[in-house]
C-alpha positions as CSV (number, residue, x, y, z in Angstrom):
1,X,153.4,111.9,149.6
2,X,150.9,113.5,147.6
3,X,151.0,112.9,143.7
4,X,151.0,115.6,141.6
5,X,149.1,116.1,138.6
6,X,150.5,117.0,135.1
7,X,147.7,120.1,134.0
8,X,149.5,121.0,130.9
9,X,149.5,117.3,129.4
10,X,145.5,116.7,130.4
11,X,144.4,120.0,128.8
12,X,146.6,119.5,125.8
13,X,145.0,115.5,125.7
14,X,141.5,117.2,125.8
15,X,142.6,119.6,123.2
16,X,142.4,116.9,120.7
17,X,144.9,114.4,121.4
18,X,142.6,112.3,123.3
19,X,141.3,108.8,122.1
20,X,138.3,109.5,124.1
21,X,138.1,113.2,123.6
22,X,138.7,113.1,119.8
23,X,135.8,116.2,118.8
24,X,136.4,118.4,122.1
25,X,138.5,121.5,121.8
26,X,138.8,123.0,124.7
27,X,136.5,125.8,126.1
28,X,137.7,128.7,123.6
29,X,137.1,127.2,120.8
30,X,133.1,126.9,119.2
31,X,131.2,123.8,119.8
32,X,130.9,121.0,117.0
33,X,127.8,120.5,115.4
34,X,125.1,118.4,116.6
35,X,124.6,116.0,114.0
36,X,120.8,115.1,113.8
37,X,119.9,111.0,114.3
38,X,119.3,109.6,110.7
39,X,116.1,107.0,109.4
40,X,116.4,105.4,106.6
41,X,113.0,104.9,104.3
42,X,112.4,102.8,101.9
43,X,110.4,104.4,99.4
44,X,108.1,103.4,95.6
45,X,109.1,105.7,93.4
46,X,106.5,106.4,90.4
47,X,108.3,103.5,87.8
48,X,107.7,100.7,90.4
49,X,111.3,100.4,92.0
50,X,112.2,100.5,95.9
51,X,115.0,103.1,96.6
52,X,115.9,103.9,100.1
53,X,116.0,107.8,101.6
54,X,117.6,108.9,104.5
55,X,115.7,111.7,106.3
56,X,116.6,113.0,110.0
57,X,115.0,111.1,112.7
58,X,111.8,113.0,114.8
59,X,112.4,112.4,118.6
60,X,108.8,111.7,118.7
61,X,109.1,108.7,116.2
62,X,108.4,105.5,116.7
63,X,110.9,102.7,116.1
64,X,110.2,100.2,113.4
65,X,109.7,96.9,113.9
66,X,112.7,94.6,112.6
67,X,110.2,92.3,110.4
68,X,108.4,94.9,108.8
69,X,109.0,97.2,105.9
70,X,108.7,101.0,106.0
71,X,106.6,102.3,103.7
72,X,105.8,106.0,102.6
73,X,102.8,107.0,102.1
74,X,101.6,108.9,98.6
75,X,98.5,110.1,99.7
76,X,97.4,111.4,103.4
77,X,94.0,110.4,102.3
78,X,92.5,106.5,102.2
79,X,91.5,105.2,99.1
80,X,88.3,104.0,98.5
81,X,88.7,101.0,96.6
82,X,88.0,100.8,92.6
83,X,85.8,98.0,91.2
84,X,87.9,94.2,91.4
85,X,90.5,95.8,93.8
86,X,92.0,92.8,95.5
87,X,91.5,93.0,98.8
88,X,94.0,91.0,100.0
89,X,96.7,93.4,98.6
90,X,95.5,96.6,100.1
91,X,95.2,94.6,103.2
92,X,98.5,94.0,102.8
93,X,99.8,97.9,101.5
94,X,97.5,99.1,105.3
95,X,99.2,96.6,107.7
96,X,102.6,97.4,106.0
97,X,102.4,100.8,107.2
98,X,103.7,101.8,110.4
99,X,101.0,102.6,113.1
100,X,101.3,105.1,115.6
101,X,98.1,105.5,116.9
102,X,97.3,103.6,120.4
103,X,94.3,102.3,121.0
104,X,93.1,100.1,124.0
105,X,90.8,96.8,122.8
106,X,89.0,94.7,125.9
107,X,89.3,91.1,124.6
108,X,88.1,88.1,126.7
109,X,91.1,85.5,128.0
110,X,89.8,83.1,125.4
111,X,90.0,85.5,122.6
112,X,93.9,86.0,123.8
113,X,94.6,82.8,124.1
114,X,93.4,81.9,120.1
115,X,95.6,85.1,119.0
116,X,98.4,84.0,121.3
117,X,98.0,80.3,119.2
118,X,98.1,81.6,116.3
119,X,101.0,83.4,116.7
120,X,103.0,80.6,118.1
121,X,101.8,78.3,115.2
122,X,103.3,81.0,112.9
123,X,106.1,81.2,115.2
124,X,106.5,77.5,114.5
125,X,106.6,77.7,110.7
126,X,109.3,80.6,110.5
127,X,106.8,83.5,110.2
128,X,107.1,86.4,113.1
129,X,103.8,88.2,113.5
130,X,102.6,89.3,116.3
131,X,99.1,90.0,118.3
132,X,99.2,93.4,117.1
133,X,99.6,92.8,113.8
134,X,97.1,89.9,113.3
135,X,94.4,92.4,114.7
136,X,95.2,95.2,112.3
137,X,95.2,92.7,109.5
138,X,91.6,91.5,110.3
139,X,90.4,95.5,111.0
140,X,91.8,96.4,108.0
141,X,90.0,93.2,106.2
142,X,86.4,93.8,107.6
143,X,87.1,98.0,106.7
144,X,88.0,97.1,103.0
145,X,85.1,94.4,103.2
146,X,82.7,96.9,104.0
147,X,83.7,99.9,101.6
148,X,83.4,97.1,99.1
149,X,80.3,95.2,99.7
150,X,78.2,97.4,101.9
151,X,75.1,95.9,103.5
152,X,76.2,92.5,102.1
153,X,79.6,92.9,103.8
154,X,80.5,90.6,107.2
155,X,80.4,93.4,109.1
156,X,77.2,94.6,108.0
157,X,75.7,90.9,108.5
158,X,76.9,90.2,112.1
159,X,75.7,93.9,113.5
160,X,72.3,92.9,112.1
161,X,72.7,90.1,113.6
162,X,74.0,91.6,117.3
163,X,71.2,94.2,116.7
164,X,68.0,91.7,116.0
C-alpha cells in the first residue's frame, strides 16, 4: 500500500509553523530581507578611548586573525615620523593593522628554519606570533629606521655594504 501524503499540513508547516522553516512564507508572500554579515571594529576615538563599531562585512574581506586587534586607520596616508618618535611604538601601531596585500618573499631553508625557532620559542612562553608577522615587524622596523636615520640607517649600511 502506498502512503499517502498529508499536502495541506506540509504547506501550512512551511507557512510558518515550521521549526525549520520559521522565516519562509510560502510563494505569495514577498521574500525576507537579506540581512548583510556584520564586523565588528574596534576603533580610537579622538579622547584616547577604544569603542567598538559594527559595520557590514565586504565579501572580499579578509578574516582577522584571533590574536590580533583591529585597528582603523585615521589617515590613508603613512606618516613620516616627527623628531624622538619611538620607533618601537609605530612598529607596533604598522603590524597591528591588518594586511591584505600578498606578496611572495624567496627565503633560504635556513632562514625558515630560524623564523620557524623563533616562533616555537614564543610559542613556548605563551606568546602566539607567527612567521608572517615576525617579517612585517622587522620590514616595518628597517622602513621606520630608514625614514629616521637615512644614510646612517641599517638598511642604508648593509646595501653599501652588498653594493661595495
Amino acid at each position: 500500500m502506498k502512503k499517502k501524503l498529508n499536502v495541506e499540513s506540509v504547506q501550512s508547516e512551511l507557512r510558518g509553523g515550521s521549526a525549520f522553516f520559521p522565516g519562509y512564507k510560502g510563494q505569495d508572500s514577498p521574500p525576507l530581507p537579506k540581512e548583510e554579515p556584520k564586523q565588528a571594529e574596534v576603533v580610537d576615538t579622538p579622547s584616547n578611548e577604544r569603542k567598538v563599531v559594527e559595520r557590514p562585512q565586504d565579501s572580499y574581506d579578509t578574516m582577522t586573525p584571533r590574536h590580533h586587534d583591529t585597528t582603523v586607520s585615521r589617515h590613508q596616508d603613512t606618516m613620516t615620523p616627527q623628531a624622538g618618535t619611538d620607533i618601537f611604538e609605530v612598529v607596533r601601531k604598522a603590524v597591528k593593522q591588518l594586511g591584505k596585500e600578498a606578496a611572495t618573499h624567496r627565503f633560504t631553508l635556513e632562514e625558515k628554519n630560524k623564523l620557524a625557532d623563533i616562533e616555537y620559542t614564543y610559542k613556548r612562553q605563551g606568546i602566539r606570533t607567527s612567521e608572517n608577522e615576525i617579517t612585517r615587524i622587522s620590514i616595518n622596523y628597517i622602513i621606520e629606521d630608514y625614514l629616521q636615520n637615512g644614510q646612517e640607517s641599517i638598511l642604508a649600511k648593509i646595501l653599501k655594504r652588498l653594493n661595495s
